[in-house]
N, CA, C and O atoms as a GROMACS GRO file, in nm:
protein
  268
    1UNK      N    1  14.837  -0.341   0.474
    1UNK     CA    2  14.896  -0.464   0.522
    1UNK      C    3  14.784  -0.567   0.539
    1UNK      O    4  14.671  -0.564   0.589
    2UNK      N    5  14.858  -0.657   0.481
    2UNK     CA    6  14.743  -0.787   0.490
    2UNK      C    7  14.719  -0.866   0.644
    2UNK      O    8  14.793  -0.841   0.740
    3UNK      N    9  14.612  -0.957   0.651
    3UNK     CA   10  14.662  -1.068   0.819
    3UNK      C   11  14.747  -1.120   0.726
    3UNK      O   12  14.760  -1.090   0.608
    4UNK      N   13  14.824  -1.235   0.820
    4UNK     CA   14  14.879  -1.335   0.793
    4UNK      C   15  14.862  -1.430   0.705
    4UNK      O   16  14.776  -1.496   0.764
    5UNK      N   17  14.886  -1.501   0.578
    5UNK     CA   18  14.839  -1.598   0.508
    5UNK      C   19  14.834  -1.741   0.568
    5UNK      O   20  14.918  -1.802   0.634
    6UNK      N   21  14.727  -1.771   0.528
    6UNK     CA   22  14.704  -1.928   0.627
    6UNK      C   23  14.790  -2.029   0.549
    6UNK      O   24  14.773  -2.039   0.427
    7UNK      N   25  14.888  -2.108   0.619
    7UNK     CA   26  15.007  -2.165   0.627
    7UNK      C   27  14.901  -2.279   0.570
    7UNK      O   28  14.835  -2.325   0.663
    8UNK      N   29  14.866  -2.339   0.441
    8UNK     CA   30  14.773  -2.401   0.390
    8UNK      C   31  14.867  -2.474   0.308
    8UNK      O   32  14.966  -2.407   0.280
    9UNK      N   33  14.865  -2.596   0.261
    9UNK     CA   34  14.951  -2.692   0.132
    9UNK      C   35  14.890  -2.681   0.053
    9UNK      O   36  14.772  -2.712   0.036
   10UNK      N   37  15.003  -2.607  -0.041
   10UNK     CA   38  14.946  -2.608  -0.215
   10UNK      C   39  14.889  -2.710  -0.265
   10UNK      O   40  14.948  -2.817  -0.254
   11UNK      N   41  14.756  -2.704  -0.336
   11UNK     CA   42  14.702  -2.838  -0.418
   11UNK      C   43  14.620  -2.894  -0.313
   11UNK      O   44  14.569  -3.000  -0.352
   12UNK      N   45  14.588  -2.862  -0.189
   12UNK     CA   46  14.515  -2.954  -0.116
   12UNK      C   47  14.377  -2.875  -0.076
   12UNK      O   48  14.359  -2.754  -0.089
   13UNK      N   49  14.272  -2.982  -0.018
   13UNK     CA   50  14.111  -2.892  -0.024
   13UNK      C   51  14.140  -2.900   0.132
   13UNK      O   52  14.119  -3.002   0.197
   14UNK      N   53  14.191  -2.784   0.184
   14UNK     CA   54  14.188  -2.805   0.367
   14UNK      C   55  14.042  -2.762   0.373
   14UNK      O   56  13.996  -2.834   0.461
   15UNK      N   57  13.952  -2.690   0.332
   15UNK     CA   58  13.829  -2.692   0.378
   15UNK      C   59  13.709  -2.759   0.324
   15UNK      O   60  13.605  -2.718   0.376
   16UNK      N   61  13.695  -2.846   0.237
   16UNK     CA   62  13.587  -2.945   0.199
   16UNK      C   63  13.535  -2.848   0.104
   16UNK      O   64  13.420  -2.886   0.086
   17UNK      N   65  13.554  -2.744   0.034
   17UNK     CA   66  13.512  -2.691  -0.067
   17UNK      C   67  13.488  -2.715  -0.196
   17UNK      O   68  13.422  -2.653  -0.279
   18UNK      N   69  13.576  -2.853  -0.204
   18UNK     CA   70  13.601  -2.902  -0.360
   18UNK      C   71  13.674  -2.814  -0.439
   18UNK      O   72  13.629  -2.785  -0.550
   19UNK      N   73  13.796  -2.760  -0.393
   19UNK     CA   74  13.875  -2.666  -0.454
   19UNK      C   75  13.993  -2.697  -0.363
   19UNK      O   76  13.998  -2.744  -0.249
   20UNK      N   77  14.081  -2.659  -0.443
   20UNK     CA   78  14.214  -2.665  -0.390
   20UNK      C   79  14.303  -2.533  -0.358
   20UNK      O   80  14.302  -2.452  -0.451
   21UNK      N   81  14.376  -2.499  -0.252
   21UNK     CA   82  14.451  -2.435  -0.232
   21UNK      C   83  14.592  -2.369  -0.287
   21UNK      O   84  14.700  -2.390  -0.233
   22UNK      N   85  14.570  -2.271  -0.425
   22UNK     CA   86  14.671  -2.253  -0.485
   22UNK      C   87  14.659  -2.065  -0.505
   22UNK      O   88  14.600  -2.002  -0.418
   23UNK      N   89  14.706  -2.007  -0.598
   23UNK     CA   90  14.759  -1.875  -0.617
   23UNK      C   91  14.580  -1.777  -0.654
   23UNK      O   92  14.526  -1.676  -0.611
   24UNK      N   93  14.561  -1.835  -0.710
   24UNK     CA   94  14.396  -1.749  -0.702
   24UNK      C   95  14.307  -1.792  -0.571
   24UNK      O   96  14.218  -1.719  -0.529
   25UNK      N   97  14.330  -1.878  -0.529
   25UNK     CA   98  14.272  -1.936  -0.381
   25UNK      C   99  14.379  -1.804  -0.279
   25UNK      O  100  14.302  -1.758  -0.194
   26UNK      N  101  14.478  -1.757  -0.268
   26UNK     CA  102  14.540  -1.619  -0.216
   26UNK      C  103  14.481  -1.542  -0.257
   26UNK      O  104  14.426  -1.483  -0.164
   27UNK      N  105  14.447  -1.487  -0.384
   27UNK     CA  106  14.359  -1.352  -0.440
   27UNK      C  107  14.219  -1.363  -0.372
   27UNK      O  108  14.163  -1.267  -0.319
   28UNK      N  109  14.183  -1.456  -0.375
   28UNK     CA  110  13.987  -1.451  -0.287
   28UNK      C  111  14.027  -1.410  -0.185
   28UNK      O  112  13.988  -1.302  -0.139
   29UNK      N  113  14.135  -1.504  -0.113
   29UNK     CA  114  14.137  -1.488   0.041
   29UNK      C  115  14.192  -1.331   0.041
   29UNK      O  116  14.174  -1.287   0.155
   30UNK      N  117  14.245  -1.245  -0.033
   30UNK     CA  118  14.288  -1.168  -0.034
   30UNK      C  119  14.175  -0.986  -0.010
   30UNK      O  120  14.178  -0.877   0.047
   31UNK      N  121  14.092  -1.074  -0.103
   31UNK     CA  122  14.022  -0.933  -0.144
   31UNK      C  123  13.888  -1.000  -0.009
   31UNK      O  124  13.837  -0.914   0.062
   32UNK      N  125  13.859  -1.104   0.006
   32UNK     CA  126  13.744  -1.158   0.148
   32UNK      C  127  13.791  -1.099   0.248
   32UNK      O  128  13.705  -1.054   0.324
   33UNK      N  129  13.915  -1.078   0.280
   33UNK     CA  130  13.960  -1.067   0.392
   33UNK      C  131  13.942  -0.870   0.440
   33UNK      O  132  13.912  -0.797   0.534
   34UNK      N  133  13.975  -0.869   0.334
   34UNK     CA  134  13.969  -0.690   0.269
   34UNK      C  135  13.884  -0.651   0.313
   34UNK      O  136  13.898  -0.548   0.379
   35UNK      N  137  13.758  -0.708   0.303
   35UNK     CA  138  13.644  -0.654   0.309
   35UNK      C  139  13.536  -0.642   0.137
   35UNK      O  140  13.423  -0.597   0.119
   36UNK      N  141  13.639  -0.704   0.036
   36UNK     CA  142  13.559  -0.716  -0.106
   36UNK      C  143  13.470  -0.869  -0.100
   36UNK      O  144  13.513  -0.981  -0.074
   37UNK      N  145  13.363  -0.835  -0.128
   37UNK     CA  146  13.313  -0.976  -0.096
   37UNK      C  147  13.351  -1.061  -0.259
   37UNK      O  148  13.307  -1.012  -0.364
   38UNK      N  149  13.420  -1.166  -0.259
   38UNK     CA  150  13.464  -1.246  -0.345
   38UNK      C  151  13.392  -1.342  -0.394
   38UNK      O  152  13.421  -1.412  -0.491
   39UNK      N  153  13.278  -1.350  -0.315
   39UNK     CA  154  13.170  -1.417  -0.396
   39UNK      C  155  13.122  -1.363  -0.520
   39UNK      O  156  13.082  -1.442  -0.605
   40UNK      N  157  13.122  -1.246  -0.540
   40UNK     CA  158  13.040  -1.146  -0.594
   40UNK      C  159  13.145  -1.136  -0.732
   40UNK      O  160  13.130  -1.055  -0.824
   41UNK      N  161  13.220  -1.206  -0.725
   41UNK     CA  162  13.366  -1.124  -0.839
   41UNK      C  163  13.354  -1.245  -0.894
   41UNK      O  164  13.329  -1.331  -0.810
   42UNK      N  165  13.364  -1.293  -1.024
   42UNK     CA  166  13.368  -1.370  -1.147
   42UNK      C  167  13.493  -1.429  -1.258
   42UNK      O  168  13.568  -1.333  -1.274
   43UNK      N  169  13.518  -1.488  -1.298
   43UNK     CA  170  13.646  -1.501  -1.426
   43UNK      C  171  13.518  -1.422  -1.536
   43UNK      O  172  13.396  -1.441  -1.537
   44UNK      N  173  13.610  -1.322  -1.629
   44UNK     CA  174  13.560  -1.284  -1.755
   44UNK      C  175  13.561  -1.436  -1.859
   44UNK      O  176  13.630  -1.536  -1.874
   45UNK      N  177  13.443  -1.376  -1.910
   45UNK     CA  178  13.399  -1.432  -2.009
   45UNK      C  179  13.356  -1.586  -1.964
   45UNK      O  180  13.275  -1.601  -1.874
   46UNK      N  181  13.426  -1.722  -2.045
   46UNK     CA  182  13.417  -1.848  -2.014
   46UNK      C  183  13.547  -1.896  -1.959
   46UNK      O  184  13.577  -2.014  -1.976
   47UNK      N  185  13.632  -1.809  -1.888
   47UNK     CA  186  13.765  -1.838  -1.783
   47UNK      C  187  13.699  -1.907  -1.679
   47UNK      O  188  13.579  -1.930  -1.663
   48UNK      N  189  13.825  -1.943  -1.591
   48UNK     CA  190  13.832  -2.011  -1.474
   48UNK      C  191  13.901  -1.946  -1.384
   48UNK      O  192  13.976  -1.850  -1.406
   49UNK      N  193  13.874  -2.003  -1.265
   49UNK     CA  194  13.973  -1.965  -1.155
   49UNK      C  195  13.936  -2.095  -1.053
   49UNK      O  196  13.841  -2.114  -0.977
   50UNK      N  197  14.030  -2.160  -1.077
   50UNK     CA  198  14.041  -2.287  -0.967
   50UNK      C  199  14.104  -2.224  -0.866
   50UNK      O  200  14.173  -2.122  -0.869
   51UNK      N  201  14.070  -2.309  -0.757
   51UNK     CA  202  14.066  -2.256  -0.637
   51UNK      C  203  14.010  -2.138  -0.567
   51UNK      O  204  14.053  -2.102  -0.457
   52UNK      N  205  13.924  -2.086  -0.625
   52UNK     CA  206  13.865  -1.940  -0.590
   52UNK      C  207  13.822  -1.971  -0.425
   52UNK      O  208  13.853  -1.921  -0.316
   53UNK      N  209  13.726  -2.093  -0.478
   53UNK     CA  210  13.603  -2.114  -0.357
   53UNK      C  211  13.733  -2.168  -0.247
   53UNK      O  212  13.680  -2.210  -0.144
   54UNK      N  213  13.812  -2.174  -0.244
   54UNK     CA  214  13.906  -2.216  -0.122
   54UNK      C  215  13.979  -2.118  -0.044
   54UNK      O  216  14.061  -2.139   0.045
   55UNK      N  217  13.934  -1.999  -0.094
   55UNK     CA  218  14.043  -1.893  -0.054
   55UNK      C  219  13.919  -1.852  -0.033
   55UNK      O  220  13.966  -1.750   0.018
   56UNK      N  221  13.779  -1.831  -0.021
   56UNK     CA  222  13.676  -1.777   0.011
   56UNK      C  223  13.621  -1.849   0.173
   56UNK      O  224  13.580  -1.802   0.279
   57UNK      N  225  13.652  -2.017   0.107
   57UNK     CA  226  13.624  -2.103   0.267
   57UNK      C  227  13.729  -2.040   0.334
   57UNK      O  228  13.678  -1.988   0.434
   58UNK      N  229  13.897  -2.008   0.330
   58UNK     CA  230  14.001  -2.000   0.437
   58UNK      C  231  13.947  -1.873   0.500
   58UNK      O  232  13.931  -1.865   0.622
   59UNK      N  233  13.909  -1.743   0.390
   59UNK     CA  234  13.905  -1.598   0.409
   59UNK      C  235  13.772  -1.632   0.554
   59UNK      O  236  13.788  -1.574   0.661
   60UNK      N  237  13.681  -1.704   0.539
   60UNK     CA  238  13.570  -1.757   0.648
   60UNK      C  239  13.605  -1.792   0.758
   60UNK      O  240  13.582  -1.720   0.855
   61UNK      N  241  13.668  -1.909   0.768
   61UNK     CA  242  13.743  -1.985   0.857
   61UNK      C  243  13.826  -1.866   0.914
   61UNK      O  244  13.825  -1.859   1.037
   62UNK      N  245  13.886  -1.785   0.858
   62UNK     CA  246  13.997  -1.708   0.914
   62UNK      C  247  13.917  -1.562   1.004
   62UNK      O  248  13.976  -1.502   1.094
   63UNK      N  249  13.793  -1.530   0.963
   63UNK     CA  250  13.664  -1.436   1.039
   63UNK      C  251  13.640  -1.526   1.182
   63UNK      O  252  13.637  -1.493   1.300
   64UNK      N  253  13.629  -1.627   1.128
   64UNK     CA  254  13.547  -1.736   1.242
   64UNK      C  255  13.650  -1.703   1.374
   64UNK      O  256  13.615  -1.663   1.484
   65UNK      N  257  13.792  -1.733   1.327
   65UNK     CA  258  13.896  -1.728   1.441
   65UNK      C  259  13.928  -1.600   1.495
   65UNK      O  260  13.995  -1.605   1.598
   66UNK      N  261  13.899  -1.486   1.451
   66UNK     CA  262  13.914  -1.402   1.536
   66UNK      C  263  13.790  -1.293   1.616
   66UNK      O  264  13.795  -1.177   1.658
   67UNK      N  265  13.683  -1.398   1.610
   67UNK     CA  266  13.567  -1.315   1.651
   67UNK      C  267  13.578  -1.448   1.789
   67UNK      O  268  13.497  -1.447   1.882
   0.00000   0.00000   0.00000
C-alpha cells in the first residue's frame, strides 16, 4: 500500500522544479516514496519522461512532512 497521493493539478509545477505534475511525475513519486531512489532511474535510450523531476520534488516535500 502506497501513502496517499498528493492532491497536486495536472500540468502544473507546484514545486519550482521546472516540471510539471502529470502520470510519470506519480511513477517517481511512486518508486521515491518506496524507498527506490528515482534519481538514479533514467528513460532508455534518447526517451523522455516529463515530469519525472516533479514527482521526485513532491516524493521530498512529502518526507519533509512527516518527519
Amino acid at each position: 500500500m502506497s501513502p496517499p497521493v498528493p492532491a497536486l493539478t495536472w500540468g502544473r509545477d507546484a514545486f519550482g522544479s521546472g516540471d510539471m505534475w502529470n502520470s510519470n511525475s506519480l511513477i517517481s513519486w511512486l518508486l521515491h516514496t518506496s524507498g527506490v531512489d528515482a534519481t538514479r532511474t533514467t528513460p532508455p535510450g534518447t526517451g523522455r519522461a516529463p515530469g519525472w523531476a516533479c514527482g521526485i520534488a513532491a516524493a521530498r516535500a512529502t518526507a519533509s512532512f512527516d518527519t
